[in-house]
PASEFI-343495 format. One record per residue (C-alpha): residue number from 0; y, x, z; residue in three letters. Coordinates in steps of 0.25 Angstrom, whole numbers, plus 5000, padded with zeros to 4 digits. Last residue first. Example, Ala and Ser with C-alpha at 12.3 -4.5 7.8 and 13.67 -1.06 7.14 Angstrom:
BEGIN
(1,(4996,5055,5029),'SER'),
(0,(4982,5049,5031),'ALA'),
% end
This chain:
BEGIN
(432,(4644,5385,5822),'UNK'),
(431,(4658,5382,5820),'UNK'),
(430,(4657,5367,5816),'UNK'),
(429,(4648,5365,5829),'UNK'),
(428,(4654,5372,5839),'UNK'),
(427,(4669,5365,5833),'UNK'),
(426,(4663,5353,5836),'UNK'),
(425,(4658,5355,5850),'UNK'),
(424,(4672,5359,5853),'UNK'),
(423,(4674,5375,5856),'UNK'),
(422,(4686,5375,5845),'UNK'),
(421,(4694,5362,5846),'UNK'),
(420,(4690,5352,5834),'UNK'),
(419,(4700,5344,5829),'UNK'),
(418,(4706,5351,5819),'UNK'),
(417,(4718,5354,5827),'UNK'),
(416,(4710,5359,5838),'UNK'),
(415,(4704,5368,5828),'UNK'),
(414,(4715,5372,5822),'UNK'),
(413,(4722,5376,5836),'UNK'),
(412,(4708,5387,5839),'UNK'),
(411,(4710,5392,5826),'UNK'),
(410,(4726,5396,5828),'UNK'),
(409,(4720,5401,5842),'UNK'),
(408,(4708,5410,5841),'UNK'),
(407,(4713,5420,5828),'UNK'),
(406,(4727,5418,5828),'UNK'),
(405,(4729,5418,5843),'UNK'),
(404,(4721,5424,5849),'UNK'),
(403,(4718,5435,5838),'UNK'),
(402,(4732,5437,5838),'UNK'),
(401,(4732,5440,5853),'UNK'),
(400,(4719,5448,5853),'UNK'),
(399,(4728,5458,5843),'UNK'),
(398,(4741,5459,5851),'UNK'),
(397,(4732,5462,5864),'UNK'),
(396,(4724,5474,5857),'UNK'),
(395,(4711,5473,5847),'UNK'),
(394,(4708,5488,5842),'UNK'),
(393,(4708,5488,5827),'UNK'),
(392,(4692,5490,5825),'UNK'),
(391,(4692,5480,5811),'UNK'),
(390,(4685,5469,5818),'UNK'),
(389,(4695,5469,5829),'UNK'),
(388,(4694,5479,5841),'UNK'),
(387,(4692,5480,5856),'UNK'),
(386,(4690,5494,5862),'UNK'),
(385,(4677,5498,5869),'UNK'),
(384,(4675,5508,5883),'UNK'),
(383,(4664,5498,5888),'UNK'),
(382,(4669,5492,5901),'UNK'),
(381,(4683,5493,5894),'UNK'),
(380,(4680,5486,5881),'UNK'),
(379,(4670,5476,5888),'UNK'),
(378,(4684,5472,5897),'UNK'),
(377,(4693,5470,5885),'UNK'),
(376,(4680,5461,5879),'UNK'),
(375,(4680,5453,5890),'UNK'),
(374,(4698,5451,5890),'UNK'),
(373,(4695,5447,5874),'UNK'),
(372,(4686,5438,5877),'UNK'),
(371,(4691,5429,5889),'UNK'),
(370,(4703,5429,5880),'UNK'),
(369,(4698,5425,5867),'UNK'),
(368,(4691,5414,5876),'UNK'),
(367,(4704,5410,5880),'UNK'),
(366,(4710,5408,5866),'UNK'),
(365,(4697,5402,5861),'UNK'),
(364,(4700,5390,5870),'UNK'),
(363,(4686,5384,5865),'UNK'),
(362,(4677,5392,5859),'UNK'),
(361,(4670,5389,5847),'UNK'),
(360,(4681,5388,5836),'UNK'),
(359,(4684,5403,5837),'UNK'),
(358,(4671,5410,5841),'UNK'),
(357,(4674,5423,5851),'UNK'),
(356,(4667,5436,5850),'UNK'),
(355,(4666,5449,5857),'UNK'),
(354,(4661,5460,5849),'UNK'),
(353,(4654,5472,5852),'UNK'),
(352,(4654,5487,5850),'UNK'),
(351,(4649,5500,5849),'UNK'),
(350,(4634,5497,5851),'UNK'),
(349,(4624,5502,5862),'UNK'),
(348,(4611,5493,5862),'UNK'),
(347,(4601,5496,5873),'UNK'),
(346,(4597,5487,5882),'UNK'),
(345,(4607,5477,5875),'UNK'),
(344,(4596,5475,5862),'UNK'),
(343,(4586,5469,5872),'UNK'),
(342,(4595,5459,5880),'UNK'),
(341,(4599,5456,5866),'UNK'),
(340,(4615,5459,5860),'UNK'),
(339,(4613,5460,5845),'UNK'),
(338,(4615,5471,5837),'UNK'),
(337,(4624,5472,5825),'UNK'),
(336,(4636,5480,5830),'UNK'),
(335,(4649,5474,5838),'UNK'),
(334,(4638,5467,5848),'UNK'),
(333,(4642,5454,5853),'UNK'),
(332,(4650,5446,5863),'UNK'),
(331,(4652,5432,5861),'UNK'),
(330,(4664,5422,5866),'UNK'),
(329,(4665,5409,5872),'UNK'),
(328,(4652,5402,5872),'UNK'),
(327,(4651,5388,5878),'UNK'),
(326,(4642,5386,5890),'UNK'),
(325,(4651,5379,5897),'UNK'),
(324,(4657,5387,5907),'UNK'),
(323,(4661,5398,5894),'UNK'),
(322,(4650,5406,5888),'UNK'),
(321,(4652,5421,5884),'UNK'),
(320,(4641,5425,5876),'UNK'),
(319,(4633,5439,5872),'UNK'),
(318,(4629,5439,5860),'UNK'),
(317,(4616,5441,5852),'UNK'),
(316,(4613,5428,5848),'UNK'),
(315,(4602,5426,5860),'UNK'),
(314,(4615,5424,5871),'UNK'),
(313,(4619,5436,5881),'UNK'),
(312,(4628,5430,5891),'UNK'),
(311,(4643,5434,5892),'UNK'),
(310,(4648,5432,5907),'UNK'),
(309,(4655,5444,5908),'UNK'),
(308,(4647,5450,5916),'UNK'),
(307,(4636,5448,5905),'UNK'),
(306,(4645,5455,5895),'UNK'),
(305,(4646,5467,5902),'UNK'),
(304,(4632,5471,5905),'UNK'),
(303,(4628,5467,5892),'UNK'),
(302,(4638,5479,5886),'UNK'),
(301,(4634,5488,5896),'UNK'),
(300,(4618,5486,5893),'UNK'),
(299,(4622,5486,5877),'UNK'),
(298,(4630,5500,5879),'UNK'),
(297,(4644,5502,5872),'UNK'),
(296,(4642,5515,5863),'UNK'),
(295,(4652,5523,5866),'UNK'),
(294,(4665,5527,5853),'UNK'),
(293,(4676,5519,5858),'UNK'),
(292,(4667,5506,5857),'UNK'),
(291,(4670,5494,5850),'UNK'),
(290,(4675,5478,5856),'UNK'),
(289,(4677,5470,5845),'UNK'),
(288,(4684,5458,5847),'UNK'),
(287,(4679,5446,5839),'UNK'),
(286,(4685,5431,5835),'UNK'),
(285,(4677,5422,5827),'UNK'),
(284,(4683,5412,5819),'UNK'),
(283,(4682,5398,5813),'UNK'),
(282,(4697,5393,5811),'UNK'),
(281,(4699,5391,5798),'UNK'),
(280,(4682,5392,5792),'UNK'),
(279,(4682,5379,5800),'UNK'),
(278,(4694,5372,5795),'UNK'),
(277,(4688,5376,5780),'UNK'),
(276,(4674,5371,5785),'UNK'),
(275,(4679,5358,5788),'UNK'),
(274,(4686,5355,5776),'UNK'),
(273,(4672,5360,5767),'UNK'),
(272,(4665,5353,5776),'UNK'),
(271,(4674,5338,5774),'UNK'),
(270,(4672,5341,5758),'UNK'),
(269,(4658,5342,5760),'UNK'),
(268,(4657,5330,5770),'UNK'),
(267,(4665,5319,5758),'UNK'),
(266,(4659,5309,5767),'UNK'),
(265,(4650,5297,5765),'UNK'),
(264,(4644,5294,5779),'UNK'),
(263,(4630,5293,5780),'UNK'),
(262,(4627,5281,5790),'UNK'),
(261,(4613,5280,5792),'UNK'),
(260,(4605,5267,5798),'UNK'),
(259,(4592,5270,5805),'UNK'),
(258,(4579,5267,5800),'UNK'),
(257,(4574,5282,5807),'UNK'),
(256,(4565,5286,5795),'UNK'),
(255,(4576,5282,5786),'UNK'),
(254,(4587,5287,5793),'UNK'),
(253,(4582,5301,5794),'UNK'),
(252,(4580,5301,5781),'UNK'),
(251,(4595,5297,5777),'UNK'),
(250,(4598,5308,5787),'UNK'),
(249,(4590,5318,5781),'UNK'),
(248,(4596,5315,5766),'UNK'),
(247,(4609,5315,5772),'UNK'),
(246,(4608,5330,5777),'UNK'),
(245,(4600,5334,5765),'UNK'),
(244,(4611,5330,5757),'UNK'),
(243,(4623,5333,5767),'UNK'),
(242,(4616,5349,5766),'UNK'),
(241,(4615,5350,5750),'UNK'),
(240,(4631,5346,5749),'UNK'),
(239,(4634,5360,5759),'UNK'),
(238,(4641,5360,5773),'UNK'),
(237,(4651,5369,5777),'UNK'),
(236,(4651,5383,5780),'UNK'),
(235,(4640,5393,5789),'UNK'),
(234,(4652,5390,5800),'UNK'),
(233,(4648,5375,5801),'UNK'),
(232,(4651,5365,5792),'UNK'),
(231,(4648,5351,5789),'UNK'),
(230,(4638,5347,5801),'UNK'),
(229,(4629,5336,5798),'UNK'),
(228,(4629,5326,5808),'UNK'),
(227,(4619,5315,5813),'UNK'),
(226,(4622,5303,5821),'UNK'),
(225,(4612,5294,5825),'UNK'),
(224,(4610,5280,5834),'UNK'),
(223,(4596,5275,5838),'UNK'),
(222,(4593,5284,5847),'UNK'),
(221,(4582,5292,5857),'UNK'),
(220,(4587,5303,5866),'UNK'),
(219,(4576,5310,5872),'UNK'),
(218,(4582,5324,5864),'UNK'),
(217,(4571,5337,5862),'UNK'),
(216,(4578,5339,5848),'UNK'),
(215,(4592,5336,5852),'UNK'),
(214,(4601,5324,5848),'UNK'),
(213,(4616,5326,5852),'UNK'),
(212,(4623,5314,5861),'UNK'),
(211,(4630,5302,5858),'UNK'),
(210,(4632,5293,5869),'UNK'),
(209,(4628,5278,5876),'UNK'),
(208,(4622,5289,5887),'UNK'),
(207,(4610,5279,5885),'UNK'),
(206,(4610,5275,5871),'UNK'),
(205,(4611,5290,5868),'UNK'),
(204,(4617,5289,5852),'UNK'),
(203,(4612,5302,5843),'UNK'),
(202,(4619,5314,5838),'UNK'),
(201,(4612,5323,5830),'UNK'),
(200,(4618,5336,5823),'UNK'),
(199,(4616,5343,5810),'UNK'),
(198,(4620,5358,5807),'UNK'),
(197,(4622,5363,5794),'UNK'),
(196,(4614,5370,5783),'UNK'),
(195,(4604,5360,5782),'UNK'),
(194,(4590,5362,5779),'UNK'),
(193,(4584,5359,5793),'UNK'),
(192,(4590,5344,5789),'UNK'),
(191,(4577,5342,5782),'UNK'),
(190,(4568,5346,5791),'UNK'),
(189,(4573,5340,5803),'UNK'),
(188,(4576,5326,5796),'UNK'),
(187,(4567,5319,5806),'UNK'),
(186,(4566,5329,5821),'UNK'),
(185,(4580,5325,5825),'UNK'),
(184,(4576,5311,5824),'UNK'),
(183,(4564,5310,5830),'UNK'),
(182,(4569,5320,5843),'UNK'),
(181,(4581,5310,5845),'UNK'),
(180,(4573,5299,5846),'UNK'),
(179,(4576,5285,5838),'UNK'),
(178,(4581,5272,5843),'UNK'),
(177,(4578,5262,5836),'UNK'),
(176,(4587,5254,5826),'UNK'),
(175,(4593,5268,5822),'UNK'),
(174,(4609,5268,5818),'UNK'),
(173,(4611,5284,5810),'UNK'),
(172,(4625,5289,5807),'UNK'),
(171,(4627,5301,5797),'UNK'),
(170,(4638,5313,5802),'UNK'),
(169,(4641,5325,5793),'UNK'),
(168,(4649,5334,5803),'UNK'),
(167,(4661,5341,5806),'UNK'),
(166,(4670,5331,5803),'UNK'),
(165,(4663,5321,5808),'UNK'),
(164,(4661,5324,5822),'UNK'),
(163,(4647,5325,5828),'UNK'),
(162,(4643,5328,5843),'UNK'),
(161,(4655,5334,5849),'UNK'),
(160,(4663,5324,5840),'UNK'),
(159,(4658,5311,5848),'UNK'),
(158,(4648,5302,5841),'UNK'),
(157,(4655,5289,5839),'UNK'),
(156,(4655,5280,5851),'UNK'),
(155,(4641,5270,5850),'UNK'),
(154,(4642,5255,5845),'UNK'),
(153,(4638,5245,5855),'UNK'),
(152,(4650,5236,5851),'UNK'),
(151,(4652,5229,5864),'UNK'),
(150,(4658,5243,5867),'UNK'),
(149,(4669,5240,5858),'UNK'),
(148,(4674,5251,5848),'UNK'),
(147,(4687,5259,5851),'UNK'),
(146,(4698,5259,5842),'UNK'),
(145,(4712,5266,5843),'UNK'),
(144,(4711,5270,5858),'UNK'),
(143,(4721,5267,5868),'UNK'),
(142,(4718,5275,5881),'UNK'),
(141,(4709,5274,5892),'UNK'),
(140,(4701,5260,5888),'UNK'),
(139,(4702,5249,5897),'UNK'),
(138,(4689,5247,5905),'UNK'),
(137,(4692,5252,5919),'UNK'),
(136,(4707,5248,5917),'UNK'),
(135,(4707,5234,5927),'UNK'),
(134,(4719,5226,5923),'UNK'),
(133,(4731,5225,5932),'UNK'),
(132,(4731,5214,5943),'UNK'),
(131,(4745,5213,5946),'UNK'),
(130,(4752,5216,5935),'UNK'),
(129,(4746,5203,5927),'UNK'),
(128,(4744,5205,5912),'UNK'),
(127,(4747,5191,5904),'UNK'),
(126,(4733,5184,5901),'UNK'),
(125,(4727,5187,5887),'UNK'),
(124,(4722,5175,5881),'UNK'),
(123,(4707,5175,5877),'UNK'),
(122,(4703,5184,5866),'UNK'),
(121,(4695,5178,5854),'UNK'),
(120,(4680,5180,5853),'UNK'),
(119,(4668,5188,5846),'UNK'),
(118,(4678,5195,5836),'UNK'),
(117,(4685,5202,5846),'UNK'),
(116,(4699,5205,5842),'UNK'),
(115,(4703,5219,5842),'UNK'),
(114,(4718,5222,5850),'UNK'),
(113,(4731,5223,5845),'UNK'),
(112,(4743,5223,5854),'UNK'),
(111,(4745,5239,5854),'UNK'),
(110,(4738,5247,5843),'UNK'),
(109,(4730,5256,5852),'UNK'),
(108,(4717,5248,5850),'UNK'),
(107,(4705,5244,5857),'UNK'),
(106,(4693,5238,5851),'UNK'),
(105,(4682,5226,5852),'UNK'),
(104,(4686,5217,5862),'UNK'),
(103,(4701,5221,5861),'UNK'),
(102,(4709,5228,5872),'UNK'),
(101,(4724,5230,5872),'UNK'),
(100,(4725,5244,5877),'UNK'),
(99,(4729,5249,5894),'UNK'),
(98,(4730,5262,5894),'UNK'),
(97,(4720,5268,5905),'UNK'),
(96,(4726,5284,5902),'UNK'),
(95,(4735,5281,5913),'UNK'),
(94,(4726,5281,5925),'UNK'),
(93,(4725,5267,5934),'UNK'),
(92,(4733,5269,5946),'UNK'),
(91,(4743,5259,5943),'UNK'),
(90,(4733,5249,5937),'UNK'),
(89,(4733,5247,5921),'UNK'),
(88,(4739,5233,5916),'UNK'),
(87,(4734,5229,5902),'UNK'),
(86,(4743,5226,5892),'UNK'),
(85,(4749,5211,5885),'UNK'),
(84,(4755,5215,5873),'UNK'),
(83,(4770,5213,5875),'UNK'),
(82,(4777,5200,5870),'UNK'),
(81,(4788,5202,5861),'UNK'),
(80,(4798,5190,5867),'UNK'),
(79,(4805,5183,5854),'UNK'),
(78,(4818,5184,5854),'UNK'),
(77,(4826,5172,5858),'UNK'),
(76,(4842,5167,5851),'UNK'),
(75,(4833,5161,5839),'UNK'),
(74,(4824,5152,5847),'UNK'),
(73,(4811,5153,5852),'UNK'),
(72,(4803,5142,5860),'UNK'),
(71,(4790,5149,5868),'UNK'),
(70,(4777,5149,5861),'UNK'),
(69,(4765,5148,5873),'UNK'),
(68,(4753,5155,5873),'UNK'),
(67,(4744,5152,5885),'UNK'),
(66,(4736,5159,5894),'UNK'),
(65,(4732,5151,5905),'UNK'),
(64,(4734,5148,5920),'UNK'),
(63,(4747,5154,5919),'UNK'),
(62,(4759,5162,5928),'UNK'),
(61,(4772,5162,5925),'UNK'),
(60,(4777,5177,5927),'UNK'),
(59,(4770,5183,5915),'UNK'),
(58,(4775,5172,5904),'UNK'),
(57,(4767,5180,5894),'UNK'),
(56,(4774,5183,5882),'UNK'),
(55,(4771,5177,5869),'UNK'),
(54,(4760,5181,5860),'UNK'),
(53,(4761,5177,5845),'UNK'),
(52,(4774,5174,5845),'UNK'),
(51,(4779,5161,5839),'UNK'),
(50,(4786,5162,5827),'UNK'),
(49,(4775,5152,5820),'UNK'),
(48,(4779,5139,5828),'UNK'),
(47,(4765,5133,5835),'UNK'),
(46,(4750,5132,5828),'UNK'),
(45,(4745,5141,5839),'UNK'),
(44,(4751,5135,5852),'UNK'),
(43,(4745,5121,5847),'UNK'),
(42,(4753,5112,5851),'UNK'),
(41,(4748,5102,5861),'UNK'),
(40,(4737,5091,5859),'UNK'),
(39,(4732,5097,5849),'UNK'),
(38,(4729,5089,5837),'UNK'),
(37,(4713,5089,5831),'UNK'),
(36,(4709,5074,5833),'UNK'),
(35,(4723,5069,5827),'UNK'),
(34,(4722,5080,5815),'UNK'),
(33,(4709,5078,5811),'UNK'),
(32,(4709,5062,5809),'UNK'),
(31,(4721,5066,5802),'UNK'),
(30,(4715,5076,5794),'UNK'),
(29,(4703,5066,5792),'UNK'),
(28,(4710,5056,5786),'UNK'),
(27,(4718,5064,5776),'UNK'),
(26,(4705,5072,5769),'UNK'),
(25,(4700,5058,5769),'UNK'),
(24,(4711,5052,5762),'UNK'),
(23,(4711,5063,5751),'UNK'),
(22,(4695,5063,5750),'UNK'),
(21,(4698,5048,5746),'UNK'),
(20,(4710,5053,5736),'UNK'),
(19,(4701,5061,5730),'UNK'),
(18,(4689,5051,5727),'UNK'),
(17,(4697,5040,5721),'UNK'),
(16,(4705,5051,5711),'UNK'),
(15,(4690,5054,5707),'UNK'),
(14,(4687,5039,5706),'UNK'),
(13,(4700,5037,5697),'UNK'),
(12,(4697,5048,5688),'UNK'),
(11,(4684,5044,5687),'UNK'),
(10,(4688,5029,5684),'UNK'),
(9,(4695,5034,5674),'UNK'),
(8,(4686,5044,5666),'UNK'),
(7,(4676,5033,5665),'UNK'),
(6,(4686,5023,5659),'UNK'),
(5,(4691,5031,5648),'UNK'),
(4,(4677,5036,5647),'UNK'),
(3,(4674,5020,5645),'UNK'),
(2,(4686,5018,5637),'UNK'),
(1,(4681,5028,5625),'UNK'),
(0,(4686,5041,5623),'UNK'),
% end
């Protein structure tokens, strides 16, 4: 190496050693510079002794222009005060279920002392509760809920159970730009869903009642939000593989020709049907008393006679129908032999029998139905000189109705509250159909 690189390589090792001791001063200058421009006049409550409280309490008998936080002195002879989370004061009269819950600006919660922070602005101060002027409830919610969404959000409830619930049904979601008639969007896929096995039911959002609601063929309602369900089971059995195909191939149709945004959930549905329809098959039972003549014909005019004064109405299946004050069937009456009931088959028909009828899962209250029931079919055995019988003609006395009432109506009826789905709900219509 000759003396010039020697030299060379020296100078650059000084000038380098120049420059970063230069960018050292600055770097010192301007922190001080910072510091005097930037220091508070006072303490900074925020940067004080770390084992200060987070929140102290609120002096509330020494009254203040403006919150402030203040770390009072603690010694080792003090505990520390734990500070109750501040709560909302309900008037006297107000109802109890109006619990007051720490309120966030985009959730409540249960879990007490947390709250959501907003992510638009930070929270002012909260100012100490005053007894005398208690908070208006009006817009508190009526009991603590786990999570409730804004309603800045714009974003709909969830479709309520009566409508679609996911365990009973396949449901796909669909977000239109514009909004959409009900009768276009029923009359798309028509064809193509026509070849499924199970049911398929439309909900659609009602902008203007701000709720879900049914789609009809003959509906006004125009939407831009979509649910559609499949249902999995119903009492022809569960849901086969070539069904959720056509199903989702429809849908993704219907999605295209709509531009709309699907959402197909990915779901194990056959093994969730296969579930399903071994509850169903547990507690899906009809219950039947037979009520057969002593050797007489019972007449088709006596028999319509009786049933009409009764309240039963002759229905186009062939049954006559016992509705309760809603419209909802409670029990059937039918002819023991083949023939149907008609207006034109009751001029003249004389059979040896009929048979009242009670549905399990789709009455409610089955145990006072079978009641009603049993006491109307006690009074057609003595207007037509009959005797109630099971299926295999063993006469049906008190000891025998009991055990069916409570075995047969009963035990069934409990599962299916257990379950989650009372006999006589709208979900339980639809499964058991």
């Amino acid at each position: 190496m000759t003396e010039l690189q020697t030299g060379l390589i020296g100078l650059g090792v000084f000038a380098v050693g120049v420059v970063v001791a230069y960018n050292k001063w600055q770097e010192i200058r301007h922190r001080k510079v910072a510091e005097s421009v930037l220091k508070p006049a006072s303490d900074d409550v925020l940067l004080g002794s770390a084992t200060r409280p987070a929140r102290e309490p609120a002096d509330l008998a020494m009254p203040r222009s403006e919150p402030e936080f203040r770390a009072p002195e603690i010694t080792e002879s003090q505990e520390v005060e734990v500070r109750e989370e501040p709560v909302f004061t309900v008037h006297a009269d107000a109802p109890e279920e109006h619990v007051a819950s720490p309120i966030a600006n985009d959730f409540f919660t249960s879990e007490p002392g947390t709250c959501a922070e907003s992510s638009d602005e930070s929270p002012a101060p909260a100012a100490p509760a005053d007894d005398s002027q208690p908070l208006a409830v009006e817009d508190l919610p009526s009991e603590p809920v786990t999570r409730v969404p804004s309603t800045n959000t714009g974003k709909p409830a969830e479709v309520p159970g009566e409508l679609l619930d996911s365990r009973l049904e396949f449901i796909v979601s669909m977000e239109m730009v514009d909004m959409v008639p009900a009768r276009q969007i029923l009359s798309s896929q028509r064809d193509v869903l026509h070849k499924l096995h199970k049911p398929v039911h439309w909900v659609g959002y009602n902008e203007s009642t701000q709720s879900w609601e049914r789609l009809v063929a003959d509906s006004e309602l125009a939407v831009n939000r979509l649910r559609v369900g499949l249902q999995l089971v119903n009492r022809l059995g569960p849901i086969a593989g070539g069904d959720i195909a056509i199903f989702t191939g429809a849908m993704q149709s219907l999605a295209d020709e709509l531009m709309a945004v699907l959402d197909i959930p990915t779901t194990r549905l056959l093994d969730q049907a296969a579930q399903l329809d071994a509850f169903c098959a547990s507690v899906d039972l009809e219950i039947g008393l037979n009520l057969v003549s002593r050797g007489q014909v019972f007449p088709g005019t006596k028999i319509r006679a009786l049933a009409e004064s009764a309240g039963m109405v002759l229905t186009g299946d062939g049954l006559f129908t016992r509705f309760d004050d809603a419209g909802r069937p409670l029990f059937y009456l039918q002819n023991y032999e083949t023939t149907a009931f008609s207006s034109e088959t009751l001029r003249s028909l004389n059979t040896h029998g009929l048979t009242f009828l009670l549905d399990v899962p789709r009455v409610t209250h089955g145990e006072k139905v079978f009641n009603q029931m049993t006491e109307l079919a006690r009074r057609f055995a003595d207007a037509l000189n009959g005797v109630l019988v099971d299926d295999n003609r063993q006469p049906l006395g008190d000891p025998q109705l009991d055990h069916i009432r409570r075995e047969f109506i009963g035990k069934p009826q409990v599962t299916m509250i257990q379950y989650g789905m009372a006999a006589g709900s709208p979900q339980a219509m639809r499964l058991f159909s």
